[in-house]
N, C-alpha and C positions, 0 to 999 in steps of 0.2 A: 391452465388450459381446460381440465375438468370442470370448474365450476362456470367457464364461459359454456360449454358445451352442455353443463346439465340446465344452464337459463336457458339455453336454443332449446330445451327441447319440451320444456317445460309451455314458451310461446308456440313449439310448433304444433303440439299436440296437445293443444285445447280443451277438449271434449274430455279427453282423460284425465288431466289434471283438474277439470273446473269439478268431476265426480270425486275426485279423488279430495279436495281443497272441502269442497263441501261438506260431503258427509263429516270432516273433521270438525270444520266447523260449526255444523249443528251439536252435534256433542258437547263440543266445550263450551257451546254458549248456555247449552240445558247446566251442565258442568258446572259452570262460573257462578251463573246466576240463581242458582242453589242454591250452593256453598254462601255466597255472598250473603244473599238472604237473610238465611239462617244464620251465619254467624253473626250478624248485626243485630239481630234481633235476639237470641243468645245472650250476647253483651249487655243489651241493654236490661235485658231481666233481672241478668245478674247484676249488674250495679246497681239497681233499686235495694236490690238484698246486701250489699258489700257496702252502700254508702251508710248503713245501720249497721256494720261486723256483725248482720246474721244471716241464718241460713234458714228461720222458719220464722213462722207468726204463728202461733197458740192463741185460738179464739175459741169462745162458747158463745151458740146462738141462744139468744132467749124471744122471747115478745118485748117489745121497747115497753119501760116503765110509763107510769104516768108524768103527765106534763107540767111541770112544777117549773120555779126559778133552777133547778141541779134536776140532770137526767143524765146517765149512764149512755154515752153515743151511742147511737143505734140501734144495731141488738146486741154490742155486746154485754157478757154474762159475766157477773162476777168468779173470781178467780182466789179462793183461800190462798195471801199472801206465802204462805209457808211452799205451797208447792212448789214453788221456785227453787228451794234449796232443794227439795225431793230432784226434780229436775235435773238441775247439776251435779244431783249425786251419782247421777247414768254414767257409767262408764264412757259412752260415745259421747258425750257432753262437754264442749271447752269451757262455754259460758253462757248466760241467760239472763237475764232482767226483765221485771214487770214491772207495767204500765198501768197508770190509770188514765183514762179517758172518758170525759163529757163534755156536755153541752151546758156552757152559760146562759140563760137569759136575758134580756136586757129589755124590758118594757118601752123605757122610754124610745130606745131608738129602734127597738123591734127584731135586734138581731140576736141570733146563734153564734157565741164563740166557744170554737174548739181548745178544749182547755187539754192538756194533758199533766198530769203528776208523774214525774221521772222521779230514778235513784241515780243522784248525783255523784256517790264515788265510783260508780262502775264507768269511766269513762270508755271501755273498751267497746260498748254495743251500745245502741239508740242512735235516734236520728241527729244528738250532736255529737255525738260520737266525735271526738279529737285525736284519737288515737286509733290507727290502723294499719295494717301492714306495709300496704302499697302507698302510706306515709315514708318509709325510709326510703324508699325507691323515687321520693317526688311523685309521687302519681295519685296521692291520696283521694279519694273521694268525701272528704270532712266537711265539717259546717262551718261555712267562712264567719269568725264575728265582725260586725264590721263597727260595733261599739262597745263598750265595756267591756262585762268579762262573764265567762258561763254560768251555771249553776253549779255551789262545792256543795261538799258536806258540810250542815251545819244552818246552810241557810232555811229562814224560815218565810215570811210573809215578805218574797223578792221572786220577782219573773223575769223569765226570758223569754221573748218576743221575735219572731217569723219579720222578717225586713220589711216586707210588703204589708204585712197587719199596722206596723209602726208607723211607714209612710200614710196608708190612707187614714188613721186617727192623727196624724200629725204629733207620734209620742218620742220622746230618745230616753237616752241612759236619762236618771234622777226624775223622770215624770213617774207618775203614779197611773195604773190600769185597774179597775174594776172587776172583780171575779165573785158573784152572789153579793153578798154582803162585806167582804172584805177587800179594803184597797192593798195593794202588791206595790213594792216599789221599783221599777224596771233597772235592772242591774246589767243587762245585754242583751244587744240586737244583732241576730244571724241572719244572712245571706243563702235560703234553702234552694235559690231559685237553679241552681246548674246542674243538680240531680234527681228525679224523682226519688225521694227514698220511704220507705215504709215508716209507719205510726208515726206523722208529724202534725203538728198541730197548730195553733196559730199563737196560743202563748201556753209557754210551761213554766210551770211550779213543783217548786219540792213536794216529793209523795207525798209523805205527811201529811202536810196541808190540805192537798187535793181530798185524801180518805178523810180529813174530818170533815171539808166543806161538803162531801155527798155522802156523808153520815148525818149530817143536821139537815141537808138541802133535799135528800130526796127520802121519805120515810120507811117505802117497804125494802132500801140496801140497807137503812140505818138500822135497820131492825135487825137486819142479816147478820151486819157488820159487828152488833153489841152481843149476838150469841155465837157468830163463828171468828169472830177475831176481823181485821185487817183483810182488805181484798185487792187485785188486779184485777184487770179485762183485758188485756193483749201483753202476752210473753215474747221477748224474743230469744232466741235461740241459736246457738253458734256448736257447731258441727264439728270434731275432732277432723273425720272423715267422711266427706261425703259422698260416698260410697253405703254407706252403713243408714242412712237417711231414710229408707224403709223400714227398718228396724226401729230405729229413733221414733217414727208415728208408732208406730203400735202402741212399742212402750209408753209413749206420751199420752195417746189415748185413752189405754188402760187406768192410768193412774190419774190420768184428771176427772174421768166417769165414775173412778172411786173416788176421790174427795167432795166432790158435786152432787152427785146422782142426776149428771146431765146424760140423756144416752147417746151414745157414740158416734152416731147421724146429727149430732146437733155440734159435735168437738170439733171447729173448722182449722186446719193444721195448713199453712200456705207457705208450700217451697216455691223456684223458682220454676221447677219442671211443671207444676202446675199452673202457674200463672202462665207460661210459653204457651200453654194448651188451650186456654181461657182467653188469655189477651190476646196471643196471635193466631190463634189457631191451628198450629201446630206442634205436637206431642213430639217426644222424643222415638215414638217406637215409627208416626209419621214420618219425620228425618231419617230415620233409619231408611225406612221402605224407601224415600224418595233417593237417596244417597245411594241406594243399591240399584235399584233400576239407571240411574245414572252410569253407574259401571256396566250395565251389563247391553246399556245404549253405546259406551266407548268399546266394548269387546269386538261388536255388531259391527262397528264403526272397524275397525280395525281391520275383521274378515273380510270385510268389503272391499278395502285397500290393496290388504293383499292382494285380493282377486285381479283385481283392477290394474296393480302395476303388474303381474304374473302374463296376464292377457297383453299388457302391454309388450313384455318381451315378445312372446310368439308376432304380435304385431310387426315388430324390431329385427327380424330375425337377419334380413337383407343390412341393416345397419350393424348389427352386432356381427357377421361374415366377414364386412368387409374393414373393420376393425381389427379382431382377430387375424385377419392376411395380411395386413400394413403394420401388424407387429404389438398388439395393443393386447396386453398378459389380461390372464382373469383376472387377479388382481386389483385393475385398473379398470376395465370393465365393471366390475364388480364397486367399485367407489364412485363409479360415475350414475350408475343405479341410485346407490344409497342414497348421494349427495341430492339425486332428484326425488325421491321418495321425501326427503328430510325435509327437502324446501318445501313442498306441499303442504308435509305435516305443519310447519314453523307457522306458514301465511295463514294456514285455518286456523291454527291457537291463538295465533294475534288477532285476526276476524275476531275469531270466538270469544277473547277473554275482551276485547271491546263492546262487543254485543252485547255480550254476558253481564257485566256492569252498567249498559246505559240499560237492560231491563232491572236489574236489580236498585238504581238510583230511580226508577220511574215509581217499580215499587215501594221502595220506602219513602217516597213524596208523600206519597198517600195514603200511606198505612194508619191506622189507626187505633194504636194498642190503649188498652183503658184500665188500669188494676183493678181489681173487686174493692168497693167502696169501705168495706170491714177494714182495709189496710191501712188506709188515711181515712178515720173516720170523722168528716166533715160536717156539719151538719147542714139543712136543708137549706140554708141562705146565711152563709159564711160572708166574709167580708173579703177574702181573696178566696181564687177559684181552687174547688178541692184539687189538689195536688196528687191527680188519677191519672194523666195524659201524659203517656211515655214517649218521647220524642226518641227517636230510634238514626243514628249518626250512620250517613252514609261513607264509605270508608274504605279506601283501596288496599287492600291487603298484597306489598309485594311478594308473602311466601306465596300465596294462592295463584298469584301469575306466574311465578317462577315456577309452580308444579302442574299448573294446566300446560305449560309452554313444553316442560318434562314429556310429559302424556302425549302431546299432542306430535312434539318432535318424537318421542319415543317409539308411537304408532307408524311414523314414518320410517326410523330407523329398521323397524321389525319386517316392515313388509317388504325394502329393501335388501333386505338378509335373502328373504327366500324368492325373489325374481333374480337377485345375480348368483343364486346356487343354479337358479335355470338357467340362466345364462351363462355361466360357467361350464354349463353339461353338453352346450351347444358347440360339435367339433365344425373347425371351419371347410373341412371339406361338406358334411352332410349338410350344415346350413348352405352351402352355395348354391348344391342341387336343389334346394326350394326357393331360391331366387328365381 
């Protein structure tokens, strides 16, 4: 009989409920479509860094070498192979590997391939990374092979090839691929296409290799190379704690400006907080500020309420009299409040949390997030398209419904508390006399 009675009154008094339905409303749809937002796009940063098991990229910027058959991608800068164990030796350090990265030439057909040189027994980080956490759980983010078998320790003049690179030369396992002067014998083709992930390339080879082919291929590394030993150009990096990730750049800084003498404006260090900033425009201390105004829009939203069913009682005053005389305890009175307050609150969290998702699914139609090019360093007319363009997955989050719906019925609960405390204080003789 209560909850027929708090629907009646909910239709009969309109004007109050539609203020009251509303303001919740806008709230949670600001609320939803935040949150939503931002956590999908969160995700997706992160899994560029998670489907490589790292947490940073270690770049040096220099001027791009000259233009030979072997170039160093881009800018990046060589990297004394040894710091890598320096690296790992950090305390906050799980794991690390370096990379070599360049650009093939190819006269006759005019193209740029991205070659990369991997170390083969670290299967725990790089972009084929086979082993991951969110592997035991089935969720892995790995590199599917969809032909032979990866890169071990041991191999020498054998590559592994990007599925798309495969497809358009028309290559599979036992074809032979061309890198400067020396042919490779293709031993497995991977599937990168489900994840954007950092430092991938279009075919890889054993380090080794790769450091002699641009010790002979390009002259001013080979030079480098024959008096400071073995190089990298992109580190990755895997985090104990990521917490401590501020820490970890300095240190990293420090010690690559001392083996280098690159200066420390030129040391490009790429977590995921920074690319959020870069690719979507949004910084973590932005989210912060936007997530707190968001609360303090639900607060507003709530005083509002109260007001609103409060006034409501005084309105009520003739209904709540003649309640009270036909035998109706505060108690009851008091639950017939709530029950209407709550309804209000429920219908805007549901308004709101649909709202809130058909703007945050509009926005991520169109978003358009792009990593910094140093991360997949492609070169200027690849044969598939650089792999920069983070597709960001729209995604209904039941916890996030269930705790707008919280909030939203919660606000309703609250401001029903303190309109049947007034209504509670309301004796039925003094109410009659203001009938």
């Amino acid at each position: 009989m209560i909850l027929f009675y708090a629907l009646k009154e909910l239709t009969r008094r309109k004007t109050r409920t539609m203020l009251s339905v509303l303001g919740i409303f806008f709230s949670i749809t600001l609320l939803v479509s935040i949150l939503a937002i931002t956590n999908a796009v969160n995700k997706t940063v992160s899994l560029t860094f998670q489907a490589a098991g790292a947490d940073m990229v270690i770049q040096t910027f220099i001027e791009p070498g000259p233009w030979e058959k072997i170039r160093l991608a881009r800018h990046l800068g060589p990297i004394p192979i040894n710091t890598i164990s320096q690296i790992k030796s950090l305390p906050e350090i799980e794991n690390a590997t370096g990379q070599l990265h360049f650009w093939s030439y190819d006269a006759h057909k005019g193209t740029m391939t991205a070659v990369a040189g991997i170390n083969p027994s670290n299967i725990y980080i790089g972009p084929l990374t086979r082993q991951h956490p969110l592997l035991e759980k089935g969720q892995g983010p790995c590199c599917t092979i969809s032909q032979g078998r990866p890169l071990q320790p041991g191999d020498q003049f054998v590559a592994f090839l990007d599925k798309r690179f495969a497809e358009i030369l028309n290559l599979k396992v036992g074809s032979k691929v061309r890198v400067s002067d020396y042919e490779f014998d293709i031993i497995g083709i991977g599937d990168l296409r489900g994840i954007t992930r950092v430092a991938q390339a279009e075919i890889f080879i054993p380090i080794s290799i790769a450091q002699r082919i641009v010790k002979e291929g390009q002259k001013n590394i080979g030079e480098l190379m024959a008096q400071e030993g073995d190089m990298v150009n992109l580190i990755l990096a895997k985090i104990k704690d990521t917490k401590n990730i501020q820490i970890v750049e300095n240190k990293i800084k420090n010690l690559i400006a001392t083996v280098t003498n690159v200066p420390k404006k030129d040391i490009k260090i790429f977590t995921s907080e920074k690319i959020l900033s870069d690719a979507g425009g949004i910084s973590l201390l932005a989210q912060t500020m936007i997530k707190t105004i968001s609360l303090i829009v639900i607060l507003i939203v709530m005083f509002m309420v109260i007001r609103t069913s409060m006034a409501s009682v005084s309105e009520r005053v003739r209904e709540i009299a003649i309640l009270k005389t036909v035998g109706w305890k505060d108690k009851e009175i008091a639950k017939l409040i709530t029950i209407e307050t709550s309804l209000q609150g429920l219908i805007g969290g549901i308004l709101g949390c649909i709202t809130g998702y058909f703007i945050a699914f509009l926005y991520i139609a169109n978003a358009k997030l792009i990593l910094p090019h140093g991360m997949n360093p492609f070169a200027c007319k690849p044969l598939i398209p650089a792999p920069i363009n983070l597709k960001v997955p729209f995604e209904i989050s039941s916890s996030l419904i269930l705790l707008t719906l919280i909030i939203s019925t919660g606000i309703g609960v609250i401001a029903g508390y303190f309109a049947a405390r007034r209504a509670a204080n309301l004796k039925p003789a003094q109410a009659l006399r203001k009938i």
